[in-house]
C-alpha positions in Angstrom: 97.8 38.8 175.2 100.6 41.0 175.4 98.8 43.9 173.5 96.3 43.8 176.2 98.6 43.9 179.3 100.5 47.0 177.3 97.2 48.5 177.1 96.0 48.0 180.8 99.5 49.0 182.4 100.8 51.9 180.0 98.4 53.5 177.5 100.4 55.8 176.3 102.9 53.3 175.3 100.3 51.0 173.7 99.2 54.1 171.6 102.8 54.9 170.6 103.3 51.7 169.5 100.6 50.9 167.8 99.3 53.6 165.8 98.4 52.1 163.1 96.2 49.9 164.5 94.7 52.3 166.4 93.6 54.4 163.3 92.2 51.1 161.4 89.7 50.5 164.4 88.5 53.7 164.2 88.2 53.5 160.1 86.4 50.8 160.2 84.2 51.8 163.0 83.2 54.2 160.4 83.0 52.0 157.5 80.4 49.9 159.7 78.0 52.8 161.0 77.7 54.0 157.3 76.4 50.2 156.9 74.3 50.2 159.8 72.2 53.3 158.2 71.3 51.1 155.0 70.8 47.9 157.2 68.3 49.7 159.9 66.4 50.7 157.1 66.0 47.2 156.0 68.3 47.0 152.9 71.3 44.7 152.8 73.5 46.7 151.1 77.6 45.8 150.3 78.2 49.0 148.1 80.1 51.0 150.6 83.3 50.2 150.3 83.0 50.9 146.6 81.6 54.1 147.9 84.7 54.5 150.1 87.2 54.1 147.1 85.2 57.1 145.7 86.1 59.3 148.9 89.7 58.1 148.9 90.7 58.3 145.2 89.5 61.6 144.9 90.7 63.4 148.2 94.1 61.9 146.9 93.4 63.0 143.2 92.6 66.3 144.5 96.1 66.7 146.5 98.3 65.1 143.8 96.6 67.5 141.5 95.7 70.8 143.1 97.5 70.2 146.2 93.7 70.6 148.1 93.6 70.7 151.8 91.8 67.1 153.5 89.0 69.1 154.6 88.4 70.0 150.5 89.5 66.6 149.8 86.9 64.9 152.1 83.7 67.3 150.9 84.9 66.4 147.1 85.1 62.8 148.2 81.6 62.9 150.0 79.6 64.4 147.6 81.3 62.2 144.9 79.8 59.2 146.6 76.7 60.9 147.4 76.2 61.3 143.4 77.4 57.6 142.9 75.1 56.1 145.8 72.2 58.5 144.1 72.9 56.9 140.7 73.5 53.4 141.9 70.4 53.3 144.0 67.9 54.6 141.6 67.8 51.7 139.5 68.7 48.9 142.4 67.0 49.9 144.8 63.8 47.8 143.6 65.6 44.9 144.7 65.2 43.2 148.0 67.7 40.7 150.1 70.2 38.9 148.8 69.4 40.2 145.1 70.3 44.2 146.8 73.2 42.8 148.2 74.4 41.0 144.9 73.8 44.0 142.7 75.3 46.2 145.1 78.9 44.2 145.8 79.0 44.2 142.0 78.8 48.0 142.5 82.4 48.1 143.5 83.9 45.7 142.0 82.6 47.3 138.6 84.1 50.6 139.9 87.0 48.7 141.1 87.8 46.9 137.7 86.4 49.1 135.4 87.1 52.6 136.7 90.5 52.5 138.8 92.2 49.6 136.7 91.7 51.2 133.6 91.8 55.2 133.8 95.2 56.6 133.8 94.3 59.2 136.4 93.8 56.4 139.2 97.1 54.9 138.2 95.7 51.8 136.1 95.7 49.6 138.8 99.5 50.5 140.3 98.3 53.0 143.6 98.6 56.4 144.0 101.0 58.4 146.1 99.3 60.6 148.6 101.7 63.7 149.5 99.3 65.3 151.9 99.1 62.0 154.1 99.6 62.6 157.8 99.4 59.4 159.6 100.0 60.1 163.2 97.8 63.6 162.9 94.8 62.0 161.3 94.2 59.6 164.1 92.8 61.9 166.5 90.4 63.2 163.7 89.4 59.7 162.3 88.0 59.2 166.3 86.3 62.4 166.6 84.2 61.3 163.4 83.6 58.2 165.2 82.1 59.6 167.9 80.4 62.4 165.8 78.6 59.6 163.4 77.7 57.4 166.5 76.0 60.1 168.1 74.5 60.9 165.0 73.3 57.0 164.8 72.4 57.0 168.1 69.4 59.7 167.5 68.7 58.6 164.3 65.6 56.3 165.7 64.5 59.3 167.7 63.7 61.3 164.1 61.0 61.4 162.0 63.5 60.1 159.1 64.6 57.0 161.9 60.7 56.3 162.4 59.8 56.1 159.0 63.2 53.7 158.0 62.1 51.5 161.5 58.6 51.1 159.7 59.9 50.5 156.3 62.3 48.2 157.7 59.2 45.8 159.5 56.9 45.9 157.1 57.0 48.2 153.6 53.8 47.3 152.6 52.3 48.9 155.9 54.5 51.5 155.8 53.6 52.5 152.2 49.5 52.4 153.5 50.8 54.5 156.2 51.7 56.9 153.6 55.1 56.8 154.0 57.0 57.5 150.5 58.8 54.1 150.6 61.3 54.8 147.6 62.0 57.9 148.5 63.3 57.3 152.5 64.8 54.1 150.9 66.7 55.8 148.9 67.5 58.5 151.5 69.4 56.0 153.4 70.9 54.5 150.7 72.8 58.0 150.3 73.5 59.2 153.5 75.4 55.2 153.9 77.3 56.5 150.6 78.0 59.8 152.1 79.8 58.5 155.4 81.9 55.5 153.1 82.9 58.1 151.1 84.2 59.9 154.7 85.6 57.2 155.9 87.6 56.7 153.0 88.9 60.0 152.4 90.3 59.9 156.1 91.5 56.3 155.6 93.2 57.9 152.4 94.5 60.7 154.6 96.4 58.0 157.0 98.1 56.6 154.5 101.2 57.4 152.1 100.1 55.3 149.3 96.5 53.8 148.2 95.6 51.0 146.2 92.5 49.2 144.9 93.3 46.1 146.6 92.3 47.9 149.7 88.3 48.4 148.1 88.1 44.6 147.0 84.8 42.0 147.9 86.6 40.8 151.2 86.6 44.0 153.0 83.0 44.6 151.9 81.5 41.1 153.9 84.0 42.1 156.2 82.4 45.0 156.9 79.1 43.5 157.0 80.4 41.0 159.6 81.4 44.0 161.8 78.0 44.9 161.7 76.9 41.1 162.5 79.2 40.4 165.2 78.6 43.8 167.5 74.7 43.5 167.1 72.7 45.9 164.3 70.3 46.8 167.0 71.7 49.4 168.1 74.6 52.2 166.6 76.9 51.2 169.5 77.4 47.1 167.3 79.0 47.9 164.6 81.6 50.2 166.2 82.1 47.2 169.2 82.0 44.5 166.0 84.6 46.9 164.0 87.2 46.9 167.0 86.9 43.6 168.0 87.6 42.1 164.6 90.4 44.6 163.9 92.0 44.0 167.4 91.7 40.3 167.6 94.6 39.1 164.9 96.9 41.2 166.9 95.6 39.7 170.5 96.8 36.3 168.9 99.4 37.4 167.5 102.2 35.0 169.3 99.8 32.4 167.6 99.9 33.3 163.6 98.7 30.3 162.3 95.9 30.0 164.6 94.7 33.9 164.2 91.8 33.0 161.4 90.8 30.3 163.7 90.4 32.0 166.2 88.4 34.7 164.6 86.3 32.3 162.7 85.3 30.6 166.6 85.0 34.1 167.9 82.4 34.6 164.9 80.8 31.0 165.7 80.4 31.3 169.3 78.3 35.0 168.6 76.0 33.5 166.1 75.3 30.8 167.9 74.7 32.2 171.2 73.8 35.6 170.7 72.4 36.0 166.9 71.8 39.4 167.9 75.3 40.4 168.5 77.5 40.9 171.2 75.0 44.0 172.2 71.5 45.3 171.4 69.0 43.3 169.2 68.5 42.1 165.6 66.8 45.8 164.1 63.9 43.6 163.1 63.0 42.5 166.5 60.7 45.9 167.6 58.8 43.9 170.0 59.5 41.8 172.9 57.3 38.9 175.0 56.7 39.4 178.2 54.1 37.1 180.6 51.0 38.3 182.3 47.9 36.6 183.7 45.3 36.2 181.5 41.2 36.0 182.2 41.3 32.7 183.1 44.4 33.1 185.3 47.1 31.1 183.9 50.0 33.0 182.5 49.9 33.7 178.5 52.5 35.6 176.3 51.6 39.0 174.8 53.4 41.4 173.2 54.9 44.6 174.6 56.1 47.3 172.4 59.7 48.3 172.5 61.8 50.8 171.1 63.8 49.6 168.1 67.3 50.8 167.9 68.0 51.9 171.5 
């Protein structure tokens, strides 16, 4: 609880001192939005953090090698991923549930196995150096692109691209009579989730001196996913709420190490139990609510009452 009082009575301090931690929330905030554009559009997707290692390996390739500024580094890394999500999602993309999910974890580690342990240019497994790392001046920009992409999120619904993925995500069969190209917007989202991983990974790359590939393994991807979970993938504002409570809460415990993934796991029990649709907003499927009204013959019935989805 000490990191809490430190916050509450001296913010500048708390920030001082932890840095690092502050710069990981915000990294995974944007590891968990670019999963929130896959999941609103009703695909369960775990390929971004393979997507991520994309946008980190080559903003550090591309300062190791041609000593490229981050903002080069990041556009490299995002269109990189762009190309990967486009390639991965053609074929996959067919799949539905936990057969997407399946094919799409196996994404990454494929990349992570077969790409970065084995190509001398990734190091073969040992890390790379990063020599244009700056950890204390990246923070600030790792926040603004938080509050960039949640914006961004937040008006997604609002768009004809949000409207279309809503639909999709309730019903594809009615959305394809609706004459909605179903593949295509799939596939739409599929990318711009890529894009953003590969973002937040050329940032995360840019906070840190050294990268490795244990950083892009299978844990972080559920990880991410439970982000999502936890803060409610309703609405844009979950995932960020999810990604900073999970990140913060080992450190809140701290003075009790052996209890922290206790902890954690009851946090995650309590939520699911309770409130299935996340600390806030609703689960994305739910675009309708019940409300009571009389009915002919008086008594009170249930109908349903539209409601936005994602607001």
């Amino acid at each position: 609880m000490e990191l809490l009082r430190q916050l509450l009575s001296d913010p500048v301090a708390f920030y001082q001192a932890n840095q690092l931690l502050v710069a990981q929330c915000g990294v995974n905030a944007l590891l968990a939005l670019s999963l929130w554009v896959t999941l609103f559009s009703g695909q369960l997707t775990l390929a971004n953090v393979g997507f991520m290692a994309v946008g980190g390996y080559t903003a550090v390739l591309l300062a190791i090698h041609l000593h490229a500024p981050l903002a080069l580094g990041a556009a490299a890394g995002v269109g990189l991923a762009m190309l990967a999500s486009l390639l991965i999602g053609l074929p996959v993309l067919r799949l539905r549930g936990v057969f997407l999910a399946i094919a799409t974890i196996g994404f990454g580690e494929a990349l992570r196995f077969g790409v970065i342990l084995n190509l001398p240019i990734t190091g073969q497994g040992q890390g790379l150096t990063n020599p244009g790392a700056s950890p204390a001046g990246g923070i600030p920009l790792v926040w603004v692109s938080v509050a960039v992409l949640l914006w961004v999120c937040w008006r997604l619904p609002r768009t004809r691209a949000g409207q279309a993925w809503a639909a999709i995500r309730e019903d594809e069969l009615a959305a394809a009579s609706g004459g909605i190209d179903v593949a295509h917007y799939k596939l739409a989202a599929f990318v711009l989730g890529g894009a953003m991983a590969g973002y937040a990974g050329a940032v995360d790359a840019n906070l840190n001196f050294f990268i490795d590939p244990t950083e892009y393994g299978a844990n972080r991807a559920v990880l991410v996913l439970v982000f999502a979970v936890l803060g409610g993938i309703g609405s844009a504002w979950g995932p960020v709420l999810g990604a900073v409570v999970l990140t913060v809460l080992p450190e809140v415990v701290r003075g009790a190490a052996s209890w922290r993934d206790v902890a954690a796991g009851i946090v995650l029990i309590l939520v699911v139990v309770f409130r299935p649709e996340g600390m806030i907003g609703r689960r994305p499927g739910e675009s309708r609510r019940r409300r009571r009204r009389p009915g002919p013959d008086g008594d009170g019935r249930a109908v349903e009452g539209a409601a936005v989805a994602g607001s």
